[in-house]
C-alpha positions in Angstrom: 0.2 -51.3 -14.9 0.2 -49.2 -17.9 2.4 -45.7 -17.7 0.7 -42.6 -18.9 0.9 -38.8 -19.6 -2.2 -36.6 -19.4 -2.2 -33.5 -21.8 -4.8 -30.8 -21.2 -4.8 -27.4 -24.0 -2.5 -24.6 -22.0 -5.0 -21.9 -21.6 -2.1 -19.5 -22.9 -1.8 -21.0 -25.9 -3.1 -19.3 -29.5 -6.7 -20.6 -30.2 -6.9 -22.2 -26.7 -10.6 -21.2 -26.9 -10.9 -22.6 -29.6 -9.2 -25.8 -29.2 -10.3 -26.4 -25.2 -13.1 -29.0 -25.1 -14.2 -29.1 -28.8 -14.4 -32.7 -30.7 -11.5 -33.9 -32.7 -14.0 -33.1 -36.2 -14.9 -29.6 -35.5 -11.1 -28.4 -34.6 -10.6 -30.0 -38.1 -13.3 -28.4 -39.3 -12.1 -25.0 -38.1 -8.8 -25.4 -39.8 -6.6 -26.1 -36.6 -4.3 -28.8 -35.6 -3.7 -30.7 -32.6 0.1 -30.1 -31.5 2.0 -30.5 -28.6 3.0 -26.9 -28.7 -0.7 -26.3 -27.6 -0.5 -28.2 -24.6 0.8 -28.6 -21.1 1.1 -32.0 -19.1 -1.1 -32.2 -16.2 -0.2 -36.1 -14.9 2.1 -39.1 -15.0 1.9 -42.0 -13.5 0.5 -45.1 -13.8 -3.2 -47.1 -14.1 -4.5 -50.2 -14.5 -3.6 -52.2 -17.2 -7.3 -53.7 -19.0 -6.1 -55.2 -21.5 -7.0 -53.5 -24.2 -6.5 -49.9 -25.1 -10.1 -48.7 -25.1 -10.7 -50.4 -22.2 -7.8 -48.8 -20.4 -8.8 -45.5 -21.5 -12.1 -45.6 -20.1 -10.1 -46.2 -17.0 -8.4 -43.7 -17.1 -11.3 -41.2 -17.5 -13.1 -42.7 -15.2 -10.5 -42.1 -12.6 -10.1 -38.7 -13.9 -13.5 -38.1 -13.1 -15.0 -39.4 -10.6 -13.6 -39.2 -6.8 -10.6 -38.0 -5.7 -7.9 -37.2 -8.3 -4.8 -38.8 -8.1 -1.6 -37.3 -6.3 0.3 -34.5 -8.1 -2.7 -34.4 -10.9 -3.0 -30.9 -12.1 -5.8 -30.2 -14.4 -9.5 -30.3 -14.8 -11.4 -33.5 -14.9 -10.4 -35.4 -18.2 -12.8 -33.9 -21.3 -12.6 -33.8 -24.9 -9.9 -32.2 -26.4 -7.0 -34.1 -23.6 -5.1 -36.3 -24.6 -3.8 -39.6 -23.3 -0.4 -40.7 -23.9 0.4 -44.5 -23.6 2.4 -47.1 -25.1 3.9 -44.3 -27.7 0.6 -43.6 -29.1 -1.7 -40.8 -28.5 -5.6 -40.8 -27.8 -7.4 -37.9 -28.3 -10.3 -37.7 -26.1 -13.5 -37.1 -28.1 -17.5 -36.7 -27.7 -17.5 -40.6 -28.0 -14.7 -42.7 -27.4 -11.0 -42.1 -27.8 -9.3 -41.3 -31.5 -5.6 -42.4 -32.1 -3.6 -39.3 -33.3 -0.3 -38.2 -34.4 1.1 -35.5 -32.0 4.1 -34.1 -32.7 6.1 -30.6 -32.1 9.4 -28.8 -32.3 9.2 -28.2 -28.4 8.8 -30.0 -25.1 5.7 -28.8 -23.5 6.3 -27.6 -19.6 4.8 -28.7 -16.6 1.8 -26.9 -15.9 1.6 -24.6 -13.0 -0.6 -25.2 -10.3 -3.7 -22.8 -11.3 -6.9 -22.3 -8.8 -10.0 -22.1 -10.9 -13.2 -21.0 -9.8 -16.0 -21.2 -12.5 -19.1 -18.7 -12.1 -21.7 -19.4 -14.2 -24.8 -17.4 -15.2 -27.9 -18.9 -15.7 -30.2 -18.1 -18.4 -27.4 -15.7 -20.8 -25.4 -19.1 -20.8 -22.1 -17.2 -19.8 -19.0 -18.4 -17.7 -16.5 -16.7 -16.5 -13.3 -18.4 -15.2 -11.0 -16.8 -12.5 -7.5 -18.2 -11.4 -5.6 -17.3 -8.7 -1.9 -18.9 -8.3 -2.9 -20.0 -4.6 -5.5 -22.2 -3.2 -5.3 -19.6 -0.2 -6.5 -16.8 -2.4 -8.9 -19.1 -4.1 -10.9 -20.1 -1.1 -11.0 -16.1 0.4 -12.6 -15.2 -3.1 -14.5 -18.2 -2.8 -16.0 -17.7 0.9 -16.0 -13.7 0.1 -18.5 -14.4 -2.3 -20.6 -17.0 -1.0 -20.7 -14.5 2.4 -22.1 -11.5 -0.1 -24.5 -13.3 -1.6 -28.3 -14.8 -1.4 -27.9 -18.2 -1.2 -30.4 -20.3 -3.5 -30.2 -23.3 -1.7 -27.9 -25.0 1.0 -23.7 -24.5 0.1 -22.0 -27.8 -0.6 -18.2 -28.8 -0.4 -16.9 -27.0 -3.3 -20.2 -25.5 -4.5 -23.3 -23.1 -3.9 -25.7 -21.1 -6.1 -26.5 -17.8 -5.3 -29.2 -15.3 -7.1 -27.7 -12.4 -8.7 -29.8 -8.6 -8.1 -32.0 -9.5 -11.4 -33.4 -13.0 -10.5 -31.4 -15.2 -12.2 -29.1 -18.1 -10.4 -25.5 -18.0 -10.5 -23.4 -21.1 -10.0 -19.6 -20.6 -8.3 -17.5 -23.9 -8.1 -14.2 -24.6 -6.9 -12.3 -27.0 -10.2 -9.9 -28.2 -7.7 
């Protein structure tokens, strides 16, 4: 078993938009840097040990990302821009693969909070908006308010339905947790 620490960008931090879910070469390109001071840790704990780095990582996202998540994990499904943390080195998860990088900081980065996300998206003007609520209780009422209100598209799942909005277009509401 191999011990690791998930990072994920803290949404609060200064070029989070920016930084959240863009490749290792264009937050280069940009002029940024990758610090610790821009993240939060979402996990510990530990995974399967498959013998080589890469093939551990690929573990690891895959259990990040498919299924249930594991106990006490706080974040989104692992996408580029986390990073993984194991053996004292740090991966930095990219469009393809996993890039070894130095990540260092003058502060500790705190546990993140436990954040309810739903994620609306519009179909056609290719905009998403993101609303968080610090309870999965007022989560779900905003959820089930709006899946009440509206025209269902198709059949609700689980943790999704699309609905279409009063000038024709779909609109996508999911739960990211």
């Amino acid at each position: 078993m191999k011990k690791i620490t998930v990072y994920q960008v803290n949404d609060e931090a200064p070029n989070a938009h920016y930084l959240m879910f863009s490749s290792l070469d264009l937050v280069h390109k940009m002029g940024l840097k990758v610090t610790r001071d821009n993240y939060t840790i979402v996990w510990q704990g530990e995974v399967e040990d498959k013998g080589d780095a890469d093939a551990t990582l690929e573990g690891v996202f895959h259990l990040l990302n498919v299924g249930q998540k594991p106990e006490g994990y706080k974040g989104h499904s692992l996408s580029v821009s986390d990073i993984i943390e194991m053996d004292g080195k740090f991966y930095y998860t990219d469009d393809y693969g996993f890039e070894e990088i130095q990540f260092g900081s003058t502060t500790q980065p705190k546990a993140k909070k436990d954040v309810f996300v739903i994620l609306i998206q519009y179909s056609g003007s290719g905009r998403t908006e993101r609303k968080k609520f610090n309870t999965k209780e007022k989560a779900d009422a905003y959820y089930e308010e709006k899946k009440n209100k509206s025209k269902l598209a198709c059949e609700p799942r689980e943790k999704w339905f699309t609905y279409i909005s009063s000038w024709g277009r779909n609109v996508h509401v999911q739960k990211m947790y």
